[in-house]
Residue frames as qw, qx, qy, qz and C-alpha x, y, z in Angstrom:
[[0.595, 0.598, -0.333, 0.421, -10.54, -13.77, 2.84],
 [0.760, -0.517, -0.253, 0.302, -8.25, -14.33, 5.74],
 [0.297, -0.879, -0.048, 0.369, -5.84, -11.71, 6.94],
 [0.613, -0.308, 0.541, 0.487, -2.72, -12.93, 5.75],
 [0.479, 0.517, 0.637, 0.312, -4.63, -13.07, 2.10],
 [0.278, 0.884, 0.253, 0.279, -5.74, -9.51, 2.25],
 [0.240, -0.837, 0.299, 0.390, -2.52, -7.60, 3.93],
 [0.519, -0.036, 0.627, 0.579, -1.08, -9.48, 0.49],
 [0.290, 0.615, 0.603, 0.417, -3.49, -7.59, -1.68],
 [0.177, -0.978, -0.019, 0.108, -3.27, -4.17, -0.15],
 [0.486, -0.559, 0.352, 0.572, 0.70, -4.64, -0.45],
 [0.445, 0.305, 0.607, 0.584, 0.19, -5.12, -4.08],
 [0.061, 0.828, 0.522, 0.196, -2.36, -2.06, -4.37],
 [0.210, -0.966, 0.016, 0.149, -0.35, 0.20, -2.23],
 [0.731, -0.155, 0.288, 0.599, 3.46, -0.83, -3.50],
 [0.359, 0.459, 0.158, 0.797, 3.52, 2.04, -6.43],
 [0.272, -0.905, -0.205, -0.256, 2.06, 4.48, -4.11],
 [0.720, -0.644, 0.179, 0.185, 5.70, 3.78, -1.67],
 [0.438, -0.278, 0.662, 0.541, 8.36, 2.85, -4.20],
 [0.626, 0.617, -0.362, -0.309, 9.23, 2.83, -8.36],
 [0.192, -0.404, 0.894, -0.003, 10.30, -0.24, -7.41],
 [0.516, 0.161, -0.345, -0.767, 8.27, -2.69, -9.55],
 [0.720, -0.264, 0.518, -0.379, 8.16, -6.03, -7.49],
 [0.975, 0.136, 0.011, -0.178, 8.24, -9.45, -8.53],
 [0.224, -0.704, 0.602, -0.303, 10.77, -10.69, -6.25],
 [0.638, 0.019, -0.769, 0.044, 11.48, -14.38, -5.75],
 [0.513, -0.329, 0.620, -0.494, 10.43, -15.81, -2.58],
 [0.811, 0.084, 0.362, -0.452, 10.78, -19.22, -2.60],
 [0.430, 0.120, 0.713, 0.541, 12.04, -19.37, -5.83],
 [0.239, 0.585, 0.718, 0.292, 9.09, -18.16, -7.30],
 [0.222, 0.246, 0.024, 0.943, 8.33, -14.48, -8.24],
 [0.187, -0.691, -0.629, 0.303, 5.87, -12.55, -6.13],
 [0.098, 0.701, 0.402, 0.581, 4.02, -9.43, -6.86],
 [0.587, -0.791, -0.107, -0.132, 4.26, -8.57, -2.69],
 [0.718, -0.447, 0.110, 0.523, 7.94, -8.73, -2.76],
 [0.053, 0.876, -0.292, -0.381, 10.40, -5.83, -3.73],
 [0.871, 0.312, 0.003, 0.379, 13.05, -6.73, -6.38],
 [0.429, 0.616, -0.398, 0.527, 15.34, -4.74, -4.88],
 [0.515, -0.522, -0.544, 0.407, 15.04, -5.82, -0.78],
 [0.273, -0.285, -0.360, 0.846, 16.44, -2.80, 0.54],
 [0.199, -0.264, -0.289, -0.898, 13.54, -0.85, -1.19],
 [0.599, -0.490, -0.599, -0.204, 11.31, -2.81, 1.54],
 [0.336, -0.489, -0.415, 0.690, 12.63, -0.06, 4.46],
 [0.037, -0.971, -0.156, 0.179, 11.14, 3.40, 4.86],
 [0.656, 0.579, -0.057, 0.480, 13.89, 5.57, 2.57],
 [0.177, -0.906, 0.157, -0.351, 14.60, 7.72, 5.41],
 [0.547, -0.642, 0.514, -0.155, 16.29, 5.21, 7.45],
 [0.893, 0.423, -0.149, -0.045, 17.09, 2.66, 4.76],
 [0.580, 0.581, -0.483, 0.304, 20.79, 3.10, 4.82],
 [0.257, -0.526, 0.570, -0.577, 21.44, 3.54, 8.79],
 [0.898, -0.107, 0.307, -0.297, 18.96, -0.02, 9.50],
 [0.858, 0.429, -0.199, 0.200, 20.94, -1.57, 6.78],
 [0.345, 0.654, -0.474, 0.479, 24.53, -0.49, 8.79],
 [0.424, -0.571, 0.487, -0.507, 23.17, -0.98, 12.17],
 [0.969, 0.143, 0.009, -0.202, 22.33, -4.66, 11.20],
 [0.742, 0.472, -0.302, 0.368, 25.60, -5.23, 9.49],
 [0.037, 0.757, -0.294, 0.583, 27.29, -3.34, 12.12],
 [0.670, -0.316, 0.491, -0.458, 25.94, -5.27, 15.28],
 [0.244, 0.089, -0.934, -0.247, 25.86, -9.00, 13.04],
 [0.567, 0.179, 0.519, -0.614, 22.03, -9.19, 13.52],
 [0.213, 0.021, 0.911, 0.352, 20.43, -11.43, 11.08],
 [0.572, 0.173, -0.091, -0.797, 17.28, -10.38, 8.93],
 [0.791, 0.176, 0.561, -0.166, 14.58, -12.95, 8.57],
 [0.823, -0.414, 0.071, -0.384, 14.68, -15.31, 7.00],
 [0.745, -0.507, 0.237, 0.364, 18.28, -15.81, 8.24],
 [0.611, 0.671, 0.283, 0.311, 20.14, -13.79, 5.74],
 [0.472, -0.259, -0.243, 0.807, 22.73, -10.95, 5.87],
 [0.181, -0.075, -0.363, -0.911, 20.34, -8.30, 3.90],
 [0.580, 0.110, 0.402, -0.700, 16.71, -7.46, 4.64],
 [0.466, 0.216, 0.836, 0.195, 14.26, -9.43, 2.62],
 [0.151, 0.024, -0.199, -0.968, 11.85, -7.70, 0.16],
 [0.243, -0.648, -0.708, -0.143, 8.69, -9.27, 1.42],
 [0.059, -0.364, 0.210, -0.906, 6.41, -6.68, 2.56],
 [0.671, -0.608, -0.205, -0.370, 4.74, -8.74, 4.84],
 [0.733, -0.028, -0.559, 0.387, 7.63, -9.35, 7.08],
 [0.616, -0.686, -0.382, 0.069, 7.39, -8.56, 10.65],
 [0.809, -0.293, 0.040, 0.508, 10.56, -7.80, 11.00],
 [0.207, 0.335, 0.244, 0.887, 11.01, -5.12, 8.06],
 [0.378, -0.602, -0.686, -0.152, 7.71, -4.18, 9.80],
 [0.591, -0.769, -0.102, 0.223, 9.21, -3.13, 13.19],
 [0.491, -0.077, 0.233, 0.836, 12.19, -2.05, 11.70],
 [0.117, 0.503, 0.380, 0.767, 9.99, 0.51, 9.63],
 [0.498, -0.721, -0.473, -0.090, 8.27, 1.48, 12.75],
 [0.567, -0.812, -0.106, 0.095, 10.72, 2.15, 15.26],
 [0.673, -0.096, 0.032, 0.732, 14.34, 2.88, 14.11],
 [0.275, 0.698, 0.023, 0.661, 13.72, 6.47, 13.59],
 [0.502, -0.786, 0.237, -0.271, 13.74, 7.02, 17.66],
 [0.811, -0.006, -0.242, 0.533, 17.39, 5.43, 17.34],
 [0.427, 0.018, -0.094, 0.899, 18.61, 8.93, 17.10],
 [0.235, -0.549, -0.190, -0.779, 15.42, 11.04, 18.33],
 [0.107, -0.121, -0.708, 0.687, 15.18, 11.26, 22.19],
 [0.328, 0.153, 0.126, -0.924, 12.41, 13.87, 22.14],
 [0.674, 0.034, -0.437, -0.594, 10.27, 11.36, 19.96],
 [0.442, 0.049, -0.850, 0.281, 11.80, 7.82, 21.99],
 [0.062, -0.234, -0.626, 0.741, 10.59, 9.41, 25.53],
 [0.420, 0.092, 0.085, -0.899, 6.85, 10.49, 23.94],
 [0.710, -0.044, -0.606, -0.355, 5.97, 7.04, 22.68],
 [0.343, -0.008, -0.782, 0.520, 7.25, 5.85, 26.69],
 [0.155, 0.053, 0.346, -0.924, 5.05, 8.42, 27.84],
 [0.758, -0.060, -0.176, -0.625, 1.73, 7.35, 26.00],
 [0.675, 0.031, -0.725, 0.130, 2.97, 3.74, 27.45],
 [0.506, -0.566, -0.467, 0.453, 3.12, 5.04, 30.96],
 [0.068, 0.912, 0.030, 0.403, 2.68, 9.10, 32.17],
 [0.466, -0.857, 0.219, 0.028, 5.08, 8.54, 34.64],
 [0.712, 0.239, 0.021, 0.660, 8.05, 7.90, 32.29],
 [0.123, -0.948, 0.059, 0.288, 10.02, 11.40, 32.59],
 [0.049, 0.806, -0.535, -0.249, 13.46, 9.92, 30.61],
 [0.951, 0.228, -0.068, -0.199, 14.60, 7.53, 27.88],
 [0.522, -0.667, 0.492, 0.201, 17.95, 5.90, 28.00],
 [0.437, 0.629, -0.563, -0.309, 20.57, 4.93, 25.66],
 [0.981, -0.191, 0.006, -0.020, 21.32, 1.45, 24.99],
 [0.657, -0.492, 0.228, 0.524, 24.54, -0.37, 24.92],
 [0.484, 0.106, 0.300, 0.815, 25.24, 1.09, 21.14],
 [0.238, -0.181, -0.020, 0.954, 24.31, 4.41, 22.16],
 [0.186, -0.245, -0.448, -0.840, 20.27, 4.52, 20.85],
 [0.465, -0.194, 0.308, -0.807, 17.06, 4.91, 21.98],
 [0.924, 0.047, 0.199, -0.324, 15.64, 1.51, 20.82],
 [0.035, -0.564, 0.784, 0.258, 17.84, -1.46, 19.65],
 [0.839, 0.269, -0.140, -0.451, 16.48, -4.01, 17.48],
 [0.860, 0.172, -0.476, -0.072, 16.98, -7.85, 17.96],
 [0.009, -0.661, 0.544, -0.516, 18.39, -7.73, 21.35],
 [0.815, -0.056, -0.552, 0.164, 19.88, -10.49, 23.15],
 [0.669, -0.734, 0.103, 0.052, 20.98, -10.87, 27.04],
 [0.125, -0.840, 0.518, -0.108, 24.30, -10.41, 27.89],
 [0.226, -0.189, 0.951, -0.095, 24.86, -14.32, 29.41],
 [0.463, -0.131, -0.773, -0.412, 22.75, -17.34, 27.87],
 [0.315, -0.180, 0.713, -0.600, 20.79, -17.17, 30.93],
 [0.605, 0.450, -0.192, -0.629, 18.46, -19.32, 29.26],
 [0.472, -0.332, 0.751, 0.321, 21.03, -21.84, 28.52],
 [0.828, 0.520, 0.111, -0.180, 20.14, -21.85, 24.59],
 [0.701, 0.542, -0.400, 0.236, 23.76, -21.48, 23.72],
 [0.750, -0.325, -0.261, 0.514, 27.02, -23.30, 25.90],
 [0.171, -0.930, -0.015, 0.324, 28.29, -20.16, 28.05],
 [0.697, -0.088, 0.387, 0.597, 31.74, -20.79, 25.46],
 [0.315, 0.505, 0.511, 0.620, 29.80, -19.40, 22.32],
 [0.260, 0.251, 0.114, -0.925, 28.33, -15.45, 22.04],
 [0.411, 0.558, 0.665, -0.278, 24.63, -15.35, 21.16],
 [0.115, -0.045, 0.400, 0.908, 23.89, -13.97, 17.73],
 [0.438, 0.342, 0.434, -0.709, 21.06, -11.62, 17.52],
 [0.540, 0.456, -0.250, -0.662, 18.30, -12.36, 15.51],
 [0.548, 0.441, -0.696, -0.142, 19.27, -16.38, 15.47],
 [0.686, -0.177, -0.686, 0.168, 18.82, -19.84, 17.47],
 [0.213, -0.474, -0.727, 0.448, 17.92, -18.36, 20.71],
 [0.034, -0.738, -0.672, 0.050, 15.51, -15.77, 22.23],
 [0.373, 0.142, 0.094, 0.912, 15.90, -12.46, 20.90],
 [0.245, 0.705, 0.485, -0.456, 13.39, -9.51, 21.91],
 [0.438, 0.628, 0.383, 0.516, 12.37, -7.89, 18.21],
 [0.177, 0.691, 0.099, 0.693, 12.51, -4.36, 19.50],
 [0.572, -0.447, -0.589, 0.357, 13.79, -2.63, 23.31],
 [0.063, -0.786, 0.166, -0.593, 13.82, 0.68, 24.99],
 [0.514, -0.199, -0.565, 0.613, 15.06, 1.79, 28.41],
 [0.160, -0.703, -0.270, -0.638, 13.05, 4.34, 30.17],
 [0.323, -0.034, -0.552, 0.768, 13.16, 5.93, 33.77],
 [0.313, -0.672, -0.646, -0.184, 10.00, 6.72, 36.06],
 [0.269, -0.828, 0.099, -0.481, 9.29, 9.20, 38.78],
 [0.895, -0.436, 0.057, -0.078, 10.03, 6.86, 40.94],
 [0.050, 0.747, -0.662, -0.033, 13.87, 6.75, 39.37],
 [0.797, 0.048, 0.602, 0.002, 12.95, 3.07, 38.42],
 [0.066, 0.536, -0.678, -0.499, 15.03, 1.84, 35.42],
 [0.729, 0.324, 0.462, -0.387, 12.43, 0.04, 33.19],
 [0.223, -0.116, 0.883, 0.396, 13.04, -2.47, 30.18],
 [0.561, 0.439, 0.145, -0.687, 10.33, -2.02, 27.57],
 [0.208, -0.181, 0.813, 0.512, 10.60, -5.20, 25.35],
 [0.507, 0.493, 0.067, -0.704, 8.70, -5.51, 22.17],
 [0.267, -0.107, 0.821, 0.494, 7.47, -7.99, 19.74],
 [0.333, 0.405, 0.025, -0.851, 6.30, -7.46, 17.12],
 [0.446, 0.169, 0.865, 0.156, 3.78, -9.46, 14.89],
 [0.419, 0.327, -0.197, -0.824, 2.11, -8.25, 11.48],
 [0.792, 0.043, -0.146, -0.591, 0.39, -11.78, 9.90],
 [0.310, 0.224, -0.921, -0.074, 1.45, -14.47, 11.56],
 [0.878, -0.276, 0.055, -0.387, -0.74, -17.44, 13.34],
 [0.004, 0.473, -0.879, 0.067, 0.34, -20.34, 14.35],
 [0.689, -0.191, -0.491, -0.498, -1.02, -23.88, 14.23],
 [0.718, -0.533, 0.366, -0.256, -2.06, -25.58, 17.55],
 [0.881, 0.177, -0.363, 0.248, 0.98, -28.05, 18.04],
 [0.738, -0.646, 0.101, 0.164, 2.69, -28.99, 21.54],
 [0.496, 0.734, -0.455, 0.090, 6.10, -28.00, 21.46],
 [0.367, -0.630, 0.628, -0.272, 7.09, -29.77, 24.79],
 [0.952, -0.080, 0.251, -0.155, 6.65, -33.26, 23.24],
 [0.853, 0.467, -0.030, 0.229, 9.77, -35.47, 21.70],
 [0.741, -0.058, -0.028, 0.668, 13.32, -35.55, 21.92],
 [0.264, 0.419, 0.073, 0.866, 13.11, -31.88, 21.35],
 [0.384, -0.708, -0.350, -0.478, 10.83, -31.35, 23.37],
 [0.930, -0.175, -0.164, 0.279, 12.60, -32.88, 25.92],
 [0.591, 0.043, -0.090, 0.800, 15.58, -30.62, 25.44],
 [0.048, 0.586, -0.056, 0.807, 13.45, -27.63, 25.40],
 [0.562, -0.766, -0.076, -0.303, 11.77, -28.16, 28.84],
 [0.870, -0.091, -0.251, 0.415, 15.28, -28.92, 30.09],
 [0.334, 0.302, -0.093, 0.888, 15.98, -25.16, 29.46],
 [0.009, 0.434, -0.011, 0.901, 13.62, -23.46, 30.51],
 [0.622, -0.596, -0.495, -0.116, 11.03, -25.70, 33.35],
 [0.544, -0.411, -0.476, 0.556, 13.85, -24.92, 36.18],
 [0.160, 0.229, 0.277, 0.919, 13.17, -21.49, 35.36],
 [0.492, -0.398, -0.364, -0.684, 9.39, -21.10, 34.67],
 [0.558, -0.690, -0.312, -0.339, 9.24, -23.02, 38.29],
 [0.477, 0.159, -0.382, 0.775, 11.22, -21.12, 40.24],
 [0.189, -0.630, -0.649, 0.382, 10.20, -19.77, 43.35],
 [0.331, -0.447, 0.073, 0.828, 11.34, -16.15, 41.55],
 [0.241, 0.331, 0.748, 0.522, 9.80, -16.91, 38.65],
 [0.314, 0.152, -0.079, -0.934, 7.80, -13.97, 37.23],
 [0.560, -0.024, -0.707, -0.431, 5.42, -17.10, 35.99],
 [0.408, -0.453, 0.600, -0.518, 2.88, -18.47, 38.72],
 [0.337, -0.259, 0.801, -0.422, 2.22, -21.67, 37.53],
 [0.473, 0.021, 0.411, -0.780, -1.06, -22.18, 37.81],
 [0.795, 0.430, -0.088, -0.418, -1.41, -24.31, 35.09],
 [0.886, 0.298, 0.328, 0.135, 0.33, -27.17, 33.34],
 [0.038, -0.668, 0.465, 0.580, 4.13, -25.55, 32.17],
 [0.355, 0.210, 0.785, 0.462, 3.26, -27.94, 28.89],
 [0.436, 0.684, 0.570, 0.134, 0.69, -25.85, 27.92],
 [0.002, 0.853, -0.427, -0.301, 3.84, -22.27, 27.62],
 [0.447, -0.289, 0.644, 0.550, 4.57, -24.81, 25.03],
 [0.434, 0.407, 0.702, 0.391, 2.63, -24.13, 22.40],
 [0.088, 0.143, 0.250, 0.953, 2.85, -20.81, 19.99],
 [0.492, 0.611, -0.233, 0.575, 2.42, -18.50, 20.21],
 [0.625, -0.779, 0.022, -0.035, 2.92, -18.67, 24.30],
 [0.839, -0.263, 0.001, 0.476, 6.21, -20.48, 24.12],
 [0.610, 0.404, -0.012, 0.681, 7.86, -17.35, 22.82],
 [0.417, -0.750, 0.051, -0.511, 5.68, -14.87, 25.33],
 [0.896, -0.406, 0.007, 0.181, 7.38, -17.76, 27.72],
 [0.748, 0.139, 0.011, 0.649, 10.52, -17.23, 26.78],
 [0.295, 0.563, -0.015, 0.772, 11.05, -13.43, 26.67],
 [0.566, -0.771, -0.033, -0.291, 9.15, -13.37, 29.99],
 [0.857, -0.232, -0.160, 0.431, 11.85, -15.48, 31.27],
 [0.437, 0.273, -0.036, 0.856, 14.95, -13.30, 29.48],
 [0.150, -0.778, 0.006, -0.610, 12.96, -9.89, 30.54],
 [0.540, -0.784, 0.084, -0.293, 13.49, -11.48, 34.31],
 [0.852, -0.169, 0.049, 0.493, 17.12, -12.90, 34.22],
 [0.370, 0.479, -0.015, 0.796, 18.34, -9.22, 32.38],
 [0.401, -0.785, -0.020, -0.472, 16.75, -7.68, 35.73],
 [0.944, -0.323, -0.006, 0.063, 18.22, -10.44, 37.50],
 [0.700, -0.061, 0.143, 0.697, 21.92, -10.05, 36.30],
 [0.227, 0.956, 0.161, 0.089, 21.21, -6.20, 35.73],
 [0.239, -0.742, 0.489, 0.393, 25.03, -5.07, 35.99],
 [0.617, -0.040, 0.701, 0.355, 25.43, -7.36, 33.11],
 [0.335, 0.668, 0.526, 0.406, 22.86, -5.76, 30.85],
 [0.030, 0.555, 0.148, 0.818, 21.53, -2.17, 30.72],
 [0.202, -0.253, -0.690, 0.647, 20.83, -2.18, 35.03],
 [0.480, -0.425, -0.448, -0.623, 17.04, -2.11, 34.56],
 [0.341, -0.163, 0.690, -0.617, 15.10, -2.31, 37.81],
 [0.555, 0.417, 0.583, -0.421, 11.88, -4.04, 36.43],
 [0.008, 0.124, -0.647, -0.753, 10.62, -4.09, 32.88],
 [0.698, 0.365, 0.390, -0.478, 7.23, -4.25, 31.10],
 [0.205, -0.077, 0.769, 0.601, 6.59, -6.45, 27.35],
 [0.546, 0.562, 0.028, -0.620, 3.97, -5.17, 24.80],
 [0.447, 0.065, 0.762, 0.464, 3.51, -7.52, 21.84],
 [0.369, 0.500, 0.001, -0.783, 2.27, -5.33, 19.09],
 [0.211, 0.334, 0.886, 0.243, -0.26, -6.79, 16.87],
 [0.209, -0.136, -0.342, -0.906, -2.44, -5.39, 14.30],
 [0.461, -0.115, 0.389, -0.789, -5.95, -4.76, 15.34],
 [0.803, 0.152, -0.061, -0.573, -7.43, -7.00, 12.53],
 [0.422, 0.282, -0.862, -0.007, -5.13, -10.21, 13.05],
 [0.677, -0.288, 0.096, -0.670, -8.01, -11.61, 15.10],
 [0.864, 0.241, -0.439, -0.056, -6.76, -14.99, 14.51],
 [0.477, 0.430, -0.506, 0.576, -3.46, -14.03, 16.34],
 [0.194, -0.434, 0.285, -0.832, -5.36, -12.13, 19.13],
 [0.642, -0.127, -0.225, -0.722, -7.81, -14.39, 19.64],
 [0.865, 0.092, -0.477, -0.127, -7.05, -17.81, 19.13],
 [0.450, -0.630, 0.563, -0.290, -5.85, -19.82, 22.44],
 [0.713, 0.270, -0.620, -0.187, -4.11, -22.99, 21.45],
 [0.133, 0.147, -0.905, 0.376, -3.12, -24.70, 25.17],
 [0.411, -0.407, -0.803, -0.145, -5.65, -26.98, 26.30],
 [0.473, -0.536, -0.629, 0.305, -5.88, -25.44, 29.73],
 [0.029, -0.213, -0.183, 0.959, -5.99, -21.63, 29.13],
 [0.005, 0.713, 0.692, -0.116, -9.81, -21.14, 29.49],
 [0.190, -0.529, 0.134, 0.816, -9.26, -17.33, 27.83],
 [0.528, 0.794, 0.300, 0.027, -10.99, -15.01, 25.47],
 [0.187, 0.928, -0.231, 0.223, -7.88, -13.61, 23.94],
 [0.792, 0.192, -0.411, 0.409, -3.81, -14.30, 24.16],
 [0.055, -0.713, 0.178, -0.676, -3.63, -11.18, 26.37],
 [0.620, -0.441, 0.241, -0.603, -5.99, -12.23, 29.06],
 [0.979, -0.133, -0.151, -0.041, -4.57, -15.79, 29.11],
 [0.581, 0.191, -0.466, 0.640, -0.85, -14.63, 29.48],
 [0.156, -0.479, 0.422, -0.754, -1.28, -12.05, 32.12],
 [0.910, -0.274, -0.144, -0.276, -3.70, -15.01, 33.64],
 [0.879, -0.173, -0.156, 0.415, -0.19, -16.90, 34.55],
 [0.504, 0.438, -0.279, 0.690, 1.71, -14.01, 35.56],
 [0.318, -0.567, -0.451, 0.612, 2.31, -12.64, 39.61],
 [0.075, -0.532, -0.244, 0.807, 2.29, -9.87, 37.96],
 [0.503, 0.374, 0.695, 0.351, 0.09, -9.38, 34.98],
 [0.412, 0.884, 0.028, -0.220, -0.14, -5.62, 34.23],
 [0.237, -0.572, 0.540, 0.570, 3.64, -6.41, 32.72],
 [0.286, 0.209, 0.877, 0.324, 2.34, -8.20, 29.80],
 [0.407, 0.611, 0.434, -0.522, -0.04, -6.25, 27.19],
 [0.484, 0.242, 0.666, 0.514, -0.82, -6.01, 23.61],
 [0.093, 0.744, 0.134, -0.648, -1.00, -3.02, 21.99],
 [0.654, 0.628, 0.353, 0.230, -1.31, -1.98, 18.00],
 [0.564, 0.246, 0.200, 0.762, 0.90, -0.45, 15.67],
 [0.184, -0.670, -0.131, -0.707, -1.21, 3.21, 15.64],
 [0.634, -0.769, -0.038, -0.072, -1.92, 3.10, 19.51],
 [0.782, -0.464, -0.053, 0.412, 1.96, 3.05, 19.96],
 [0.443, 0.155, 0.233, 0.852, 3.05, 5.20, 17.66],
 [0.026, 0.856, 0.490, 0.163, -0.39, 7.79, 18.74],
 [0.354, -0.737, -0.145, 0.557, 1.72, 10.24, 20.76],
 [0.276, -0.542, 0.239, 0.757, 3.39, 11.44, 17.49],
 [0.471, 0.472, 0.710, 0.228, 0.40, 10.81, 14.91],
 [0.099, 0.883, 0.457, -0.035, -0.40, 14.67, 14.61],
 [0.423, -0.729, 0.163, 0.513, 2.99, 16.10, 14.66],
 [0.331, 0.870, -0.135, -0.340, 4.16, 17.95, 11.78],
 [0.034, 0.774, -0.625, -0.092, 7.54, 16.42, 11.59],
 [0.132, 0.036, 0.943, 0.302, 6.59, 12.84, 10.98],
 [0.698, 0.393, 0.128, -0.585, 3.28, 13.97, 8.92],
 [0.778, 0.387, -0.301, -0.394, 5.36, 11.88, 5.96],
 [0.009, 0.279, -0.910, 0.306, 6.61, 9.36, 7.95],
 [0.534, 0.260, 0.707, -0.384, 3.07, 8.41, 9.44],
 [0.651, 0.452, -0.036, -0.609, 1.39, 9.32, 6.27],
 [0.394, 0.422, -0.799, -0.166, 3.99, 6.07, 4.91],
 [0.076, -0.076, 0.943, -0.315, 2.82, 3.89, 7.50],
 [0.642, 0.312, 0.181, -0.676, -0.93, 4.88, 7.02],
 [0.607, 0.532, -0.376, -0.455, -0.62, 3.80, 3.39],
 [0.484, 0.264, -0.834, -0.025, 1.36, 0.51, 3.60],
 [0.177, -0.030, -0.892, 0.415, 0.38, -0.85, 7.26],
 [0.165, 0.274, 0.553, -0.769, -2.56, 0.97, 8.86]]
């Protein structure tokens, strides 16, 4: 049984244990035993209403392009949303998960609406060029969005971007994205970029083969993480930033699998940080190893104990 196969059978097995919601949602059309019949029963109740306002509130789009979560419970998205929006409004918790990320955080910052993490977060200017400079970017939609950011401050009184994506069962199949008329249009955006002498990216390789999943999107957010440093009076005036894709331990598939012809690499990790001047910015970390600093703490005992049960 492949991942994807059994995190569907555990959602079924563990759904009455989370909710009296009784499933058999439509996806597709078609009802499904792994989907909520009431979406909004597919967030953590504690923060249900506030994720559901901050969405609406900001016009972020929920997969898969919708104004309302979805009620699959394998989405990624509901996922990271169920994860990290309680350290919108919890400094003390925001600035201990920074800390098991680096000991030499000391303070977490607020974003531009006013939390510790913000979810679907777009750049300021299309630096990018996905949309004409005319239009505003909408988060969560046709260009590169980071699933989940903080803002944190070293000893050093460096202002650090922490961007996060987050993946719970996807793969991807090996397929070039730089070929065709599209293709075409995407290396139009993003080659004068990727070979810039500035470029956080060194190269070293073939820029066709940062086309193909799941690099081109690790391509892409590398970019954005170094144009919001670049234009930092525009954004949240970061000095630097680091990006963590979080991926369960057992999506081996995900972790594993190298689809570009010319990354020689056990592992997506050790092939991106392979093309980066600097590669400790790039790492992959699980769902429990980021969330470890506050596994034992009284005050989310049923908070983790929810994540145990449905994710972990």
């Amino acid at each position: 049984m492949n991942y994807k196969d059994s995190e569907k059978d555990k959602a079924i097995r563990t759904r009455p244990l989370i909710s009296k919601d009784p499933a058999g949602g439509s996806y597709n059309k078609i009802p499904r035993p792994f989907v909520f019949m009431d979406p909004e029963n597919n967030l953590y109740d504690k923060i249900r209403k506030d994720a559901i306002d901050y969405f609406k509130t900001n016009k972020i789009v929920w997969w898969p392009g919708s104004t309302s979560p979805t009620g699959h419970m394998l989405s990624s998205q509901v996922s990271c949303v169920n994860h990290l929006f309680f350290l919108r409004n919890d400094k003390e918790a925001a600035l201990k998960i920074l800390k098991g990320l680096d000991k030499n955080f000391i303070d977490v910052c607020p974003d531009f609406e006013g939390g510790f993490v913000g979810f679907e977060v777009v750049s300021n200017g299309s630096y990018l060029n996905e949309v004409s400079p005319s239009k505003k970017q909408t988060r969560g939609s046709h260009c590169t969005s980071i699933d989940a950011m903080m803002t944190g401050i070293l000893s050093n009184a460096k202002k650090i971007q922490i961007l996060f994506e987050w993946k719970y069962i996807e793969n991807y199949p090996i397929n070039c994205l730089a070929v065709g008329a599209s293709g075409i249009t995407r290396k139009a955006r993003y080659n004068h970029l990727i070979h810039s002498s500035k470029s956080p990216i060194n190269c070293s390789i073939n820029s066709d083969n940062y086309y193909y999943e799941p690099f081109y999107q690790i391509m892409r957010q590398t970019l954005l993480a170094w144009q919001m440093v670049e234009n930092k009076k525009a954004e949240l005036n970061a000095d630097d930033w680091l990006h963590f894709d979080v991926i369960p331990e057992n999506n081996l598939k995900l972790r594993y699998q190298v689809p570009s012809p010319d990354l020689i690499k056990t592992g997506i990790e050790d092939a991106w940080k392979s093309q980066l001047k600097n590669p400790e910015k790039y790492n992959i970390i699980t769902p429990q190893k980021l969330l470890k600093p506050l596994l034992f703490e009284a005050k989310y005992r049923n908070f983790i104990n929810y994540l145990n049960i449905r994710y972990w």
